[in-house]
MARFIKE-384283 format. One record per residue (C-alpha): chain; residue in one letter; x, y, z; residue number from 1. Coordinates in pm, 1 decimal. Example, Ala and Ser with C-alpha at 12.3 -4.5 7.8 and 13.67 -1.06 7.14 Angstrom:
2
+-------+------+----------+----------+----------+------+
! chain ! resn !     east !    north !       up ! resi !
+-------+------+----------+----------+----------+------+
!     A !    A !   1230.0 !   -450.0 !    780.0 !    1 !
!     A !    S !   1367.0 !   -106.0 !    714.0 !    2 !
+-------+------+----------+----------+----------+------+
***
This chain:
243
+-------+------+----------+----------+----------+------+
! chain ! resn !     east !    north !       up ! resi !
+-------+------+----------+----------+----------+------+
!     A !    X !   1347.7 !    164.9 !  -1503.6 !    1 !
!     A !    X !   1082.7 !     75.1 !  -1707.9 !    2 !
!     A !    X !   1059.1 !    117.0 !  -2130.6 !    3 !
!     A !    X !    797.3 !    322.1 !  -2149.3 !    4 !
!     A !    X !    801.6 !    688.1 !  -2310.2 !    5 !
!     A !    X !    653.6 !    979.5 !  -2193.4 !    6 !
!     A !    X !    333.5 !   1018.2 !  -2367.7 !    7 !
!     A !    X !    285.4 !    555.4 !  -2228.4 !    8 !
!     A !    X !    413.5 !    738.8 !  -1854.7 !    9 !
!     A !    X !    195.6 !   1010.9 !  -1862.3 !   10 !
!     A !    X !   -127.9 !    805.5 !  -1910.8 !   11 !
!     A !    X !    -47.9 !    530.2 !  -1706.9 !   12 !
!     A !    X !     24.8 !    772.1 !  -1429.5 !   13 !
!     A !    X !   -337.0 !    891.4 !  -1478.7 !   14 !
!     A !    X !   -507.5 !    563.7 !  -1514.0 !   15 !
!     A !    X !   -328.2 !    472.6 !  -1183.1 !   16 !
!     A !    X !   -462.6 !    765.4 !   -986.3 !   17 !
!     A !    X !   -841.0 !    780.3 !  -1113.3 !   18 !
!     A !    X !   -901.3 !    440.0 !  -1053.5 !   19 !
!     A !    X !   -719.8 !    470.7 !   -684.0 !   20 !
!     A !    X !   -971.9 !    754.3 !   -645.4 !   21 !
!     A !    X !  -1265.1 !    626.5 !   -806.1 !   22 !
!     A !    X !  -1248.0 !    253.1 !   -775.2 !   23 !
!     A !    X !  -1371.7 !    141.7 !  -1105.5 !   24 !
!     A !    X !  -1221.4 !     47.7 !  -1488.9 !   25 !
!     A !    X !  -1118.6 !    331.5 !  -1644.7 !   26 !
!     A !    X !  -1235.3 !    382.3 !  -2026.7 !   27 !
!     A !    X !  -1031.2 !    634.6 !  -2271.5 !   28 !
!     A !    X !  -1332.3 !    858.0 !  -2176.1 !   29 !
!     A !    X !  -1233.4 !    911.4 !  -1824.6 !   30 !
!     A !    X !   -876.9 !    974.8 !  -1939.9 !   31 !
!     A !    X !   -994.9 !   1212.2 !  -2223.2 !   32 !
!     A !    X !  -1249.7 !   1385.4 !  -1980.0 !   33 !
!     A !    X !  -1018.7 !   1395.4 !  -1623.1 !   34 !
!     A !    X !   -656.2 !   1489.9 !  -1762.8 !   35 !
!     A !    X !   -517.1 !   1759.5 !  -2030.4 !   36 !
!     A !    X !   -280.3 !   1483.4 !  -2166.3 !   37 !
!     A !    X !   -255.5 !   1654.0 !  -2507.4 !   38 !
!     A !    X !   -352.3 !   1383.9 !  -2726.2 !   39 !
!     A !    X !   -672.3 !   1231.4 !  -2929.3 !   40 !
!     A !    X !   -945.1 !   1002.0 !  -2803.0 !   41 !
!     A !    X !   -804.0 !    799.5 !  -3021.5 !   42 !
!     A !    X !   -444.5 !    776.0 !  -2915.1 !   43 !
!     A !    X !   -527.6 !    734.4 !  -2573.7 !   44 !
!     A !    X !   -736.2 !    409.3 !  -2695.3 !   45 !
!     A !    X !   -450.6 !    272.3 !  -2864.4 !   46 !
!     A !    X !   -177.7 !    358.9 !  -2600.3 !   47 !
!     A !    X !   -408.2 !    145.8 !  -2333.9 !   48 !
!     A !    X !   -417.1 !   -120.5 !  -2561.7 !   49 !
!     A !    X !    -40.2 !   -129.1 !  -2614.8 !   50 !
!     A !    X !      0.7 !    -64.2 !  -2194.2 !   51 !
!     A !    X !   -260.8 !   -381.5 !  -2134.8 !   52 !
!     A !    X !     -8.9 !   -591.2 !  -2427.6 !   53 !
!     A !    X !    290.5 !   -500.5 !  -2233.7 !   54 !
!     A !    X !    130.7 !   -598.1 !  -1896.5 !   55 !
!     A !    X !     42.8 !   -248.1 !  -1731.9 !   56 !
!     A !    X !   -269.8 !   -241.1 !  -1724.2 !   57 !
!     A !    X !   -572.3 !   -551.5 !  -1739.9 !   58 !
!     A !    X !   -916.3 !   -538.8 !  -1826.5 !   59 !
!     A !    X !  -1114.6 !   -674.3 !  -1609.3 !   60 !
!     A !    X !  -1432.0 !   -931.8 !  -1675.4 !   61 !
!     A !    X !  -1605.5 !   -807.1 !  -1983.5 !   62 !
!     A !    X !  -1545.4 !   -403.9 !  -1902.2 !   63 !
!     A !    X !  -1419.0 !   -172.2 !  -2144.8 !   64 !
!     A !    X !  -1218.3 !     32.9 !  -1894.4 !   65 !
!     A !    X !   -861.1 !    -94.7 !  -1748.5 !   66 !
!     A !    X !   -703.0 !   -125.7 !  -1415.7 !   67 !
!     A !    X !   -352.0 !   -125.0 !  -1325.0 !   68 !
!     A !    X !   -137.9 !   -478.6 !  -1303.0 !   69 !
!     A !    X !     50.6 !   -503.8 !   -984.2 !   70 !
!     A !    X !    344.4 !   -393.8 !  -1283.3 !   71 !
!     A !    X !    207.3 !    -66.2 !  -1391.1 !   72 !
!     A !    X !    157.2 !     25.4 !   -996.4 !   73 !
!     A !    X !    533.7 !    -61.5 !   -951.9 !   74 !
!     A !    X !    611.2 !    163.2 !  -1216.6 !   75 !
!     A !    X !    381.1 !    429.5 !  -1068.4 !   76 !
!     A !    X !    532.6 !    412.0 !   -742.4 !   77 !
!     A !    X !    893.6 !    390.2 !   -853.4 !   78 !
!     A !    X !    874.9 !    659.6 !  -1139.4 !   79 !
!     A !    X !    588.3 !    876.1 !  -1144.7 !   80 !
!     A !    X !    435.6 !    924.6 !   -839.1 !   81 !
!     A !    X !    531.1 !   1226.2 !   -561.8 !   82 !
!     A !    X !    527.7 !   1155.5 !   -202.1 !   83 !
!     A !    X !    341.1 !   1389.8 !      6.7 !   84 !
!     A !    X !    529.8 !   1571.3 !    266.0 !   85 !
!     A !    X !    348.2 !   1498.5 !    604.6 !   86 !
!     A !    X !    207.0 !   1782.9 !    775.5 !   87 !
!     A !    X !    453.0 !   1931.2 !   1093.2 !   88 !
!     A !    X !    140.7 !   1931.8 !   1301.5 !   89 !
!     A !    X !     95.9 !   1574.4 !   1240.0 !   90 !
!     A !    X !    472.8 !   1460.0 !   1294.0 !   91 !
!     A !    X !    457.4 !   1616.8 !   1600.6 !   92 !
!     A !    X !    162.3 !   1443.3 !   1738.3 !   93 !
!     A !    X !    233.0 !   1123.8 !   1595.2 !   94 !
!     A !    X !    566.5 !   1165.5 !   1801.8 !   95 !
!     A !    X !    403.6 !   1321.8 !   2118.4 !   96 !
!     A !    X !    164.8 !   1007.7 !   2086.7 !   97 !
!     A !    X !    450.3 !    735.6 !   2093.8 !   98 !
!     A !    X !    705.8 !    894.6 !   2316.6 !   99 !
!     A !    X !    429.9 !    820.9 !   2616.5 !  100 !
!     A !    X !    426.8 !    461.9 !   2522.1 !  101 !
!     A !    X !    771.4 !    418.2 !   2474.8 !  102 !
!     A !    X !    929.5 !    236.7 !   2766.4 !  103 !
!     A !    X !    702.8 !    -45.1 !   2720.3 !  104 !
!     A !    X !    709.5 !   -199.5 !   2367.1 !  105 !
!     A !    X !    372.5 !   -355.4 !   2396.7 !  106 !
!     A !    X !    223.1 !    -22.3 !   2486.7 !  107 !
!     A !    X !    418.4 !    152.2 !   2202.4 !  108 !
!     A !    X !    336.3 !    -98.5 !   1931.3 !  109 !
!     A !    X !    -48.6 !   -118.7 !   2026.9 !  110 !
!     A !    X !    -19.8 !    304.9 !   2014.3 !  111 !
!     A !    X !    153.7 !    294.2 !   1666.1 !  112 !
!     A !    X !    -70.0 !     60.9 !   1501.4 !  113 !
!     A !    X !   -365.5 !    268.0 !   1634.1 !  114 !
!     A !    X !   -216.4 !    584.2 !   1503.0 !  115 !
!     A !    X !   -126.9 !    415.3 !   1120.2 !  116 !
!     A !    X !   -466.3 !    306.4 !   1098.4 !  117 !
!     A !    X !   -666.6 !    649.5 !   1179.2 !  118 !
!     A !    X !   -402.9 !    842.5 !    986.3 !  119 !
!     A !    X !   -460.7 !    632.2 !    699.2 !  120 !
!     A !    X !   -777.3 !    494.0 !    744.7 !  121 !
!     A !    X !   -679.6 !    173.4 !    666.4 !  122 !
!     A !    X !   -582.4 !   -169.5 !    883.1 !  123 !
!     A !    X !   -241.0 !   -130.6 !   1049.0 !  124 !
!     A !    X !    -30.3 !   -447.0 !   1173.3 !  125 !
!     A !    X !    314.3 !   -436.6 !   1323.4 !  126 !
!     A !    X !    481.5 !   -801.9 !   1438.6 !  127 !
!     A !    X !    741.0 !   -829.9 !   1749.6 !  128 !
!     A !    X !   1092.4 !   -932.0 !   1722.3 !  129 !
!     A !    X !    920.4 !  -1264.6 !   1932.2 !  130 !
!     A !    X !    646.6 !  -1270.4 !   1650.1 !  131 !
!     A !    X !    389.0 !  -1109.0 !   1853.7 !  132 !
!     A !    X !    116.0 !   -933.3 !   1629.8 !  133 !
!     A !    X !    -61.0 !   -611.6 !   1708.1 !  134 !
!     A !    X !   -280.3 !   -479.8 !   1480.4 !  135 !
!     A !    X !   -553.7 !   -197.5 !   1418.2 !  136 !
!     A !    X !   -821.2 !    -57.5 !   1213.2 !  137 !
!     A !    X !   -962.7 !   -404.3 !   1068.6 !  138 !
!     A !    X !  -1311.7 !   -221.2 !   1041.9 !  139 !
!     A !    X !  -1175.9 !     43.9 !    787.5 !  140 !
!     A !    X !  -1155.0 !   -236.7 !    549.7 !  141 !
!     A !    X !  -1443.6 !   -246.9 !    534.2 !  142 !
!     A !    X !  -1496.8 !     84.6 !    358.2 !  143 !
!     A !    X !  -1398.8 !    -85.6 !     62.0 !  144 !
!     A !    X !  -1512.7 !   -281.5 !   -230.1 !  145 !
!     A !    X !  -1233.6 !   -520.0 !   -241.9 !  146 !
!     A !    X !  -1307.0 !   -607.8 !     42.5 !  147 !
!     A !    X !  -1719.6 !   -674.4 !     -4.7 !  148 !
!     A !    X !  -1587.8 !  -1023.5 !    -79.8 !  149 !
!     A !    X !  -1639.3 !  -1260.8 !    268.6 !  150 !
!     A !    X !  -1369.9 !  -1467.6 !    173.4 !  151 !
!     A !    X !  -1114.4 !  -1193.5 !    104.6 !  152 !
!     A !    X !  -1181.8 !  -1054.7 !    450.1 !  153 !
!     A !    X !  -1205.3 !  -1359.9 !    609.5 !  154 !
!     A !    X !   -876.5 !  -1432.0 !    494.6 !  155 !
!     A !    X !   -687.2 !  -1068.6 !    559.7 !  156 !
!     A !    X !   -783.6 !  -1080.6 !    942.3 !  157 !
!     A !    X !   -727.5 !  -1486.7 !   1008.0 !  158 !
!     A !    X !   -363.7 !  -1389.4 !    899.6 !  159 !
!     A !    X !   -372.7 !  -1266.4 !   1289.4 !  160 !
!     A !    X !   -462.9 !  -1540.3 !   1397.8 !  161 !
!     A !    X !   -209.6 !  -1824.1 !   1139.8 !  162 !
!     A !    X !    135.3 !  -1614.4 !   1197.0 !  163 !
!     A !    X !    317.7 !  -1912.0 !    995.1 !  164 !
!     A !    X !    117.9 !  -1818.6 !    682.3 !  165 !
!     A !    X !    227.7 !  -1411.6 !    778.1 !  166 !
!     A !    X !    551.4 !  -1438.4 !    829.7 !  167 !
!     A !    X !    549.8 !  -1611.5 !    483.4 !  168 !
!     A !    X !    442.9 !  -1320.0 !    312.2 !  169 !
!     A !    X !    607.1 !  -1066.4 !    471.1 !  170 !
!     A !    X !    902.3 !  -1302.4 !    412.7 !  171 !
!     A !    X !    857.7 !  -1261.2 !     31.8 !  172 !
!     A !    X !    998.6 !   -916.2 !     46.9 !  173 !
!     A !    X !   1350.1 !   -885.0 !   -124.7 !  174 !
!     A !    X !   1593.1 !   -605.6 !   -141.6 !  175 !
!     A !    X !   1816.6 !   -348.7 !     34.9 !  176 !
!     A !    X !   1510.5 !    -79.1 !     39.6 !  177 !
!     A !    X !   1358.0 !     12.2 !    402.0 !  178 !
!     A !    X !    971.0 !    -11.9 !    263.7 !  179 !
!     A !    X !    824.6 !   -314.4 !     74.8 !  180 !
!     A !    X !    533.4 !   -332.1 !   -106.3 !  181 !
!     A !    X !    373.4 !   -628.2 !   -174.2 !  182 !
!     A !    X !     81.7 !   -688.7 !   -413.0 !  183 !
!     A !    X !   -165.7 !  -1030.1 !   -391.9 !  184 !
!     A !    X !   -191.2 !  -1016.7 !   -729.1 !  185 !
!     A !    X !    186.1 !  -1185.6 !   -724.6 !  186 !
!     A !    X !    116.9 !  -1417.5 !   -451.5 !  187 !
!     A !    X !      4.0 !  -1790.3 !   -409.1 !  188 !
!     A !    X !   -274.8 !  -1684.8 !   -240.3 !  189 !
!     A !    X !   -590.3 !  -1635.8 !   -412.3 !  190 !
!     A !    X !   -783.7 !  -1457.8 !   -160.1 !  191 !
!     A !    X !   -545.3 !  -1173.4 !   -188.7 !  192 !
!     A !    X !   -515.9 !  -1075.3 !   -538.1 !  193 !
!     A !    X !   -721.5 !   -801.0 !   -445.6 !  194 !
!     A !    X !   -504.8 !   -688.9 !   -184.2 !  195 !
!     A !    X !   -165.2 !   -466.0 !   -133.7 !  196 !
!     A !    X !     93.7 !   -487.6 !    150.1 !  197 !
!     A !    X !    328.8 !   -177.9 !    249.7 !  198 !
!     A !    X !    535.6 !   -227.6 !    564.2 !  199 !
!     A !    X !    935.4 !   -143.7 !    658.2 !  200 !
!     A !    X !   1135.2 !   -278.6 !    935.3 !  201 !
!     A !    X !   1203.6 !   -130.7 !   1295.6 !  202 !
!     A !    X !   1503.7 !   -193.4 !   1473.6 !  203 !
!     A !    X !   1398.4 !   -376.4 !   1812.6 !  204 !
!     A !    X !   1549.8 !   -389.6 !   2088.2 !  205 !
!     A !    X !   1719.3 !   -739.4 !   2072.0 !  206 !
!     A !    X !   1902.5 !   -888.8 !   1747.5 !  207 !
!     A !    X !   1602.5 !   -923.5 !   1525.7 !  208 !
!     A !    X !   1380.6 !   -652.3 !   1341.4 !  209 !
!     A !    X !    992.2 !   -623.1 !   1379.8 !  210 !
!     A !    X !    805.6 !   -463.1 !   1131.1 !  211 !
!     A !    X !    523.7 !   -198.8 !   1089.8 !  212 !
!     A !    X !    272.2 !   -101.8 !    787.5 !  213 !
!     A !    X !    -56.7 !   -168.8 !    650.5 !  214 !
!     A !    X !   -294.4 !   -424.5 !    455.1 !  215 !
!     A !    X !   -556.9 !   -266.0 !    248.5 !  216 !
!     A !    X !   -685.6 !   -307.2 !   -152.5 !  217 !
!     A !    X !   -381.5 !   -333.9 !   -435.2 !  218 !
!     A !    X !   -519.9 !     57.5 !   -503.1 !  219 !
!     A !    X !   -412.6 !    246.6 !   -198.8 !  220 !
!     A !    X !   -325.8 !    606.6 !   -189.7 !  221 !
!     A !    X !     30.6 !    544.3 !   -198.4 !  222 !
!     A !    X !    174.9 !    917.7 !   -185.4 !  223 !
!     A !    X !     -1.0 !    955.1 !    154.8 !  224 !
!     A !    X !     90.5 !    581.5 !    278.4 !  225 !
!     A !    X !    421.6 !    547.9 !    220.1 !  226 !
!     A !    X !    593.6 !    830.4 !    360.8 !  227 !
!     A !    X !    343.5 !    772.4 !    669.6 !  228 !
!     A !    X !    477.3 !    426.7 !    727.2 !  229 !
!     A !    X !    816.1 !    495.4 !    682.4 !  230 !
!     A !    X !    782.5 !    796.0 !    942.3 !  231 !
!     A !    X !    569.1 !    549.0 !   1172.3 !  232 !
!     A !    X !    902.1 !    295.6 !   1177.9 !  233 !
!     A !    X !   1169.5 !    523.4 !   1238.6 !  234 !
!     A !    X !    918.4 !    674.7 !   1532.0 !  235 !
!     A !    X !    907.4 !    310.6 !   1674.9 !  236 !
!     A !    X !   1295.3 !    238.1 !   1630.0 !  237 !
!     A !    X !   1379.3 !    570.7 !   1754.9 !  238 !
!     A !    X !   1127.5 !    531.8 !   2056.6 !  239 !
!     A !    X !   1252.4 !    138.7 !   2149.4 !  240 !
!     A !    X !   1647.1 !    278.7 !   2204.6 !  241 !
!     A !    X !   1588.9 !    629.9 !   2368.8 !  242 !
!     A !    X !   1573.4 !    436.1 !   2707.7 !  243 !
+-------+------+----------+----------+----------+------+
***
């Protein structure tokens, strides 16, 4: 839990989701202007300061508006945000989808990555209990400005292509909890500061796990991605033991 009080929560939690919607620093104005937080231009000014001491929030180059810290989206995620409840319609398609693939796990994985990457327009990976990676939707990273950056790109999709240097990131994920997020910004790798990773585990169908999720900018929609990756998983565990 982190030490921040409501009025610190409350404001973060906006700052978090106008910049995941809008894509730039966001100034007291924004704040002031977007969300009824119930407090002076003034306050809001000082409270940012204070969240970009405590390492929240950073300001980037010489901008006057903030971003989150790979911390203050942590925070978001953990205390303040709501998932969104996927649609019926689309559970049952995602299933209908999967089930036809599902006495071949090459076939299956292929179909789930396809299906993570429309539904959340983003680029979807899943790796093989024998290390095998699938993966699709590299062009929707493209759609965004993290990603304008050659070298960033260049070094998301040769990740395919270097498993060793994969596996070591996905490795980095610690705890009991079936979805990991990592964020560049806490890696090694310079190339990915920019970027966010959200993927869980699926039971395969020998002793080891695989694992499913997406790669996309540190800002991603997470109340829509999570809950789709995590339904996405227990699709692909469910569909790799019904035979």
């Amino acid at each position: 839990m982190s030490d921040l009080n409501d009025r610190q929560k409350d404001l973060l939690k906006a700052i978090v989701e106008f910049y995941v919607k809008s894509g730039e620093p966001v100034g007291s104005e924004n704040v002031d202007k977007e969300f009824n937080l119930g407090v002076s231009p003034a306050t809001i000014r000082h409270e940012m300061v204070r969240l970009t001491q405590d390492g929240y929030l950073k300001q980037p180059h010489t901008s006057a508006g903030r971003i989150p810290t790979s911390m203050g989206y942590r925070v978001y995620i953990a205390e303040l945000m709501k998932e969104k409840e996927l649609p019926v319609s689309a559970e049952v398609s995602l299933k209908e989808n999967l089930w036809q693939s599902r006495h071949e796990e090459n076939r299956l994985l292929k179909a789930a990555v396809r299906s993570l990457a429309n539904r959340c327009s983003i680029l979807a990976l899943a790796v093989n209990e024998d290390g095998e990676i699938f993966y699709a939707g590299a062009a929707n990273i493209l759609d965004w400005p993290e990603f304008s950056d050659i070298d960033v790109t260049r070094f998301v999709l040769s990740l395919f292509d270097e498993f060793p240097t994969l596996n070591q990131i996905l490795g980095k994920a610690m705890g009991a909890d079936p979805i990991h997020i990592l964020f560049g910004e806490d890696m090694e790798y310079e190339y990915l500061r920019p970027t966010s990773f959200v993927f869980c585990k699926f039971e395969g169908r020998g002793e080891r796990d695989g694992v499913l999720g997406v790669i996309g900018p540190a800002r991603l929609n997470f109340p829509v991605v999570l809950p789709y990756v995590k339904y996405m998983s227990n699709l692909v565990s469910q569909a790799l033991h019904s035979w």
